[in-house]
C-alpha positions in Angstrom: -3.1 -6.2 14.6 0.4 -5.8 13.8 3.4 -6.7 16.3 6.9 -5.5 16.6 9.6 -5.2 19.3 11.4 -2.8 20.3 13.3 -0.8 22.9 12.3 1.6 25.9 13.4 4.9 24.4 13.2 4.2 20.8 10.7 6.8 18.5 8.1 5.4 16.4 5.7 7.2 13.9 3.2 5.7 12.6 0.8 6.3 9.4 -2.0 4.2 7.7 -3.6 5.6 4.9 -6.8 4.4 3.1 -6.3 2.9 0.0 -10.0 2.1 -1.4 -13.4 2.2 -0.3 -14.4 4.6 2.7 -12.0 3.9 5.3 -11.4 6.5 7.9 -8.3 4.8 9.5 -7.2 4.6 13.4 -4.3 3.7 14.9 -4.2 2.0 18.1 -0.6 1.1 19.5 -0.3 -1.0 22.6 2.6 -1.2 25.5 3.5 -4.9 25.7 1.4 -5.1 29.1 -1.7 -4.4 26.9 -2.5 -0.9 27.6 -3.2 2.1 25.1 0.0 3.8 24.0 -1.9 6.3 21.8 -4.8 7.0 19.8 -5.5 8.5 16.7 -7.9 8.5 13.6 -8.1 12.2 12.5 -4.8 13.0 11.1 -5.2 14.9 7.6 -2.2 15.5 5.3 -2.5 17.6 2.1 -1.1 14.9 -0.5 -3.8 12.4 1.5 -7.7 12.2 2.1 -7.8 10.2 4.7 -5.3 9.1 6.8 -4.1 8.5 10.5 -0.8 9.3 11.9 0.7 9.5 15.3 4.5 11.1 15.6 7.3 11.1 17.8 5.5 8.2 19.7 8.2 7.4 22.7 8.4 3.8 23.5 8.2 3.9 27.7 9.2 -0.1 27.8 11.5 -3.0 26.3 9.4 -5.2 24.5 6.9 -6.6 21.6 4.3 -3.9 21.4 0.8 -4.4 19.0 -0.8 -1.9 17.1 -4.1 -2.1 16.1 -4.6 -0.5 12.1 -8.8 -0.1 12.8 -11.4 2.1 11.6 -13.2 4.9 12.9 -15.7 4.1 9.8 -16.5 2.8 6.4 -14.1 0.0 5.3 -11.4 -0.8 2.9 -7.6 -1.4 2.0 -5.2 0.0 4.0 -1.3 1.1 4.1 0.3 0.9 6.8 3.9 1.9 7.7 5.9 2.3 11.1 9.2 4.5 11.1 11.3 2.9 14.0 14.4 5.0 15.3 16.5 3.1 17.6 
């Protein structure tokens, strides 16, 4: 679980992409009160195999929200990186 805080408003995308073994990644952000944002684990680009992205994610709160870079199967390494416009 990752944490970051942020601003009600603000735009987020977020992508973790498997980097070994046979990870099929999710993403799992959640609002500071602890409830799901969004989900995703299915998100295919061309360049990648197997990744997970979610887009244009609008933060509804002010706050510290967590997301949760898990698995939908397999196992491995993982990148993950969060674009944050303010």
């Amino acid at each position: 679980r990752w944490t970051f805080a942020g601003r009600r408003g603000d735009v987020l995308t977020l992508t973790m992409i498997a980097e070994s073994g046979a990870l099929d990644p999710a993403l799992a952000p959640y609002k500071p009160d602890g409830s799901l944002l969004a989900y995703n684990d299915d998100a295919r680009d061309p360049v990648t195999t197997s990744m997970s992205q979610l887009t244009q994610v609008r933060r509804p709160v002010d706050g510290t929200d967590t997301v949760a870079a898990t698995r939908a199967l397999g196992a491995g390494r993982y990148n993950l990186t969060v674009v944050h416009i303010g």
